[in-house]
Backbone as CSV, one residue per row, in Angstrom:
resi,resn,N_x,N_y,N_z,CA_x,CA_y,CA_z,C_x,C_y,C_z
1,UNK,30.646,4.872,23.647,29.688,3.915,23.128,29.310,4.278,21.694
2,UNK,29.421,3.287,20.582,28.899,3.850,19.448,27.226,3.442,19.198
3,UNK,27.160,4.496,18.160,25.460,4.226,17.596,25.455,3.270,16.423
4,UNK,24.415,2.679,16.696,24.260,1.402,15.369,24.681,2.118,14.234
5,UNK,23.859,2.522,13.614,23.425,3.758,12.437,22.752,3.195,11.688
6,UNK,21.525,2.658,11.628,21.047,1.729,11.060,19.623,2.401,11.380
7,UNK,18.867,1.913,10.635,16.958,1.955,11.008,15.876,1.247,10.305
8,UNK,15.124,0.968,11.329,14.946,0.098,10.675,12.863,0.500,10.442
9,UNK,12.554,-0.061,8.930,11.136,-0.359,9.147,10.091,-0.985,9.120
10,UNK,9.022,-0.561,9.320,8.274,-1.736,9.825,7.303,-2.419,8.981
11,UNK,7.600,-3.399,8.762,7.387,-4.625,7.435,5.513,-4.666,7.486
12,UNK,5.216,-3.772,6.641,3.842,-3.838,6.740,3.338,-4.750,5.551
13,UNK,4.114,-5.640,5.141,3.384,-6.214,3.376,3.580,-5.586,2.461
14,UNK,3.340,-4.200,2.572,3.692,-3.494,1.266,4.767,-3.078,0.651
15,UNK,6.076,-3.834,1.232,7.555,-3.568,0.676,7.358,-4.063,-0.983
16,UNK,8.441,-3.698,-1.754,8.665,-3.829,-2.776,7.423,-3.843,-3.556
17,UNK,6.175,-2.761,-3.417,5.688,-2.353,-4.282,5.169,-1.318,-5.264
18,UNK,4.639,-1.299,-6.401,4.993,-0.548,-7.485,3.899,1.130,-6.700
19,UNK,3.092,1.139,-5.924,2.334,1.735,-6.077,2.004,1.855,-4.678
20,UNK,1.933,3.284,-4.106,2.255,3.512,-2.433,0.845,2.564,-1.763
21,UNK,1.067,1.962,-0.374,0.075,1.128,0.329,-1.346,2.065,0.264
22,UNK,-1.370,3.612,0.302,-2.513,4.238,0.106,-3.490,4.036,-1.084
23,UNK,-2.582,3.939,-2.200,-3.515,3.779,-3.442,-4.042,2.032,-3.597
24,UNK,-3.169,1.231,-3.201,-3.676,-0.220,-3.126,-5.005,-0.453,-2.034
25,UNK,-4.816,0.037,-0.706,-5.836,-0.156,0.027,-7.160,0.847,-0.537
26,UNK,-6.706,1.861,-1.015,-7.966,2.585,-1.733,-9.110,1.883,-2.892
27,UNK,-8.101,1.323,-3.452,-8.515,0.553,-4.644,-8.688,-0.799,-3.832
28,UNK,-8.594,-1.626,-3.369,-9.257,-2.799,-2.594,-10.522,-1.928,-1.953
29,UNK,-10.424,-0.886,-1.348,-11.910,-0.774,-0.621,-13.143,-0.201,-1.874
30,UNK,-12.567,0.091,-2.331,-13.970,0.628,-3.689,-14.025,-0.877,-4.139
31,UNK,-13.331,-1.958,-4.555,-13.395,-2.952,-5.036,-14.653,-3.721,-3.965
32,UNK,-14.548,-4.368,-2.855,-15.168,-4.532,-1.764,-16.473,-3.636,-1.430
33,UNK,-16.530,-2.050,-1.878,-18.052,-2.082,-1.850,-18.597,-2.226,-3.848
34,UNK,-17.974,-2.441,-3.688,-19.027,-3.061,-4.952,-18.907,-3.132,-6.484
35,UNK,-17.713,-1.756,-6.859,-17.046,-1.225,-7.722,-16.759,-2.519,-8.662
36,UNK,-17.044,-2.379,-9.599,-16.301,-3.238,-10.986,-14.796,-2.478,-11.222
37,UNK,-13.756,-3.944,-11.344,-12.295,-3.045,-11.246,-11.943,-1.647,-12.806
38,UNK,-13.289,-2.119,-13.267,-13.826,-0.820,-14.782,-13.462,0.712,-14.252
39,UNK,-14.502,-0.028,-12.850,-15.005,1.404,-12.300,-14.189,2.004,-11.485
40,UNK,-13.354,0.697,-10.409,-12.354,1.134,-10.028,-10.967,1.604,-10.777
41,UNK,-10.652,1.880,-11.618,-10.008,2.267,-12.444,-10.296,3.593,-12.491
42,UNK,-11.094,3.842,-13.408,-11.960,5.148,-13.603,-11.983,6.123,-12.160
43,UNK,-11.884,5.329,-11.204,-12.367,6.423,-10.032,-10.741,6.874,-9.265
């Protein structure tokens, strides 16, 4: 029996972007409490 060889992952939205899903959701949640994107920048 052969093995696929393939793998596959799991399409969370954040394909093809510049900047890992950690630092985007980081920066949306300082944005959301309250942060000016100034400040979010800065932080």
């Amino acid at each position: 029996m052969q093995k696929c060889k393939r793998y596959f992952v799991e399409r969370d939205g954040f394909e093809n972007m510049t900047y890992p899903k950690e630092v985007i959701t980081e920066a949306l949640h300082l944005y959301a409490q309250g942060l000016s994107l100034a400040e979010t920048v800065a932080t």
